[in-house]
C-alpha positions as CSV (number, residue, x, y, z in Angstrom):
1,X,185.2,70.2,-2.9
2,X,184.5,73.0,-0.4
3,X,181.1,74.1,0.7
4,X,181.1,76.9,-1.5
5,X,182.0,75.2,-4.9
6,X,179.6,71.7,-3.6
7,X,176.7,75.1,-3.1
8,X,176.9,76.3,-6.3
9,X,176.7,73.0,-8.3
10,X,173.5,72.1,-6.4
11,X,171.7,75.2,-6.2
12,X,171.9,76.8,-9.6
13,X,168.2,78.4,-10.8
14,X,166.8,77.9,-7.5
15,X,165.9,80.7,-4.6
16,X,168.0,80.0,-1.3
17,X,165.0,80.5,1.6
18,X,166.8,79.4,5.0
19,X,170.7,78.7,5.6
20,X,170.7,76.4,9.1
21,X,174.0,75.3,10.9
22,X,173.6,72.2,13.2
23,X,176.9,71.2,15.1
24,X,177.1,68.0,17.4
25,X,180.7,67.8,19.0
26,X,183.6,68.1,16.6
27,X,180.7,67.2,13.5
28,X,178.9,69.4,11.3
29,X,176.1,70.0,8.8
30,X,174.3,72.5,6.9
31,X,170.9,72.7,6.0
32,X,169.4,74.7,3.1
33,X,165.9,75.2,2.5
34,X,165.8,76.4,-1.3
35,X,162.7,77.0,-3.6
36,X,163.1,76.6,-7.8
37,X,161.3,78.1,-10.3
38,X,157.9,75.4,-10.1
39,X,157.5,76.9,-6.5
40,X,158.5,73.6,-5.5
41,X,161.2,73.2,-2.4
42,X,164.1,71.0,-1.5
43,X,166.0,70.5,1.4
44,X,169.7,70.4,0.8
45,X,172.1,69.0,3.6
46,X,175.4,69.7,3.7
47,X,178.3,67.5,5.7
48,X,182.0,67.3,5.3
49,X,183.9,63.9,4.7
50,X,187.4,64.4,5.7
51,X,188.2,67.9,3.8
52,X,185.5,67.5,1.2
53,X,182.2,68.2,1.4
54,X,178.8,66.2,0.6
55,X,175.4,66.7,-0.1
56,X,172.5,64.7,0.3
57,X,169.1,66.1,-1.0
58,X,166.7,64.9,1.7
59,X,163.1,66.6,0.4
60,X,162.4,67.8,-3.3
61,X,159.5,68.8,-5.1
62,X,157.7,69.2,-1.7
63,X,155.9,72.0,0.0
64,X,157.5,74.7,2.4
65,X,155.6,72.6,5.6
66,X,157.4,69.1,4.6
67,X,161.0,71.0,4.3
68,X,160.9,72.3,7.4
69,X,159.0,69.2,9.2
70,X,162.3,67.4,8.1
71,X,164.4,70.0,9.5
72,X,163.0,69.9,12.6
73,X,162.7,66.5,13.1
74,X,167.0,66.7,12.4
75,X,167.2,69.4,15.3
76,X,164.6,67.1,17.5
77,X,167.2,64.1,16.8
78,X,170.0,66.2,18.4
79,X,168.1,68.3,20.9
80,X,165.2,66.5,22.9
81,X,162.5,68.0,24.7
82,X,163.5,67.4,28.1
């Protein structure tokens, strides 16, 4: 499945709020910061497996603050206060 086609299955009914791109050497992933119709938010992320494409859901059902908390702490893993 390509990103496209993996994005639509997982993201019907809900609002997309923040599209982020992280790239460490030859791998990638996307993150996606969406909110659904309770005004909840999720925190979709996107990586490829050979050609195909994955998601993992790594926050649902939390508040705006606790999505982007995790997506920080993903960028903090790769980039480090020096």
């Amino acid at each position: 499945m390509n990103l496209e086609s993996i994005r639509k299955e997982w993201e019907r009914k809900q609002t997309t709020i923040l599209v982020v791109t992280k790239k460490t050497g030859d791998y990638s992933a996307v993150f996606i910061v969406l909110k659904n119709t309770d005004e909840q938010y999720r925190l979709h992320r996107y990586f490829p497996t050979g050609e195909q494409w994955n998601v993992s859901v790594d926050k649902q059902s939390v508040s705006l603050e606790d999505c982007l908390a995790q997506l920080t702490k993903a960028f903090k893993e790769v980039y480090p206060k020096v």
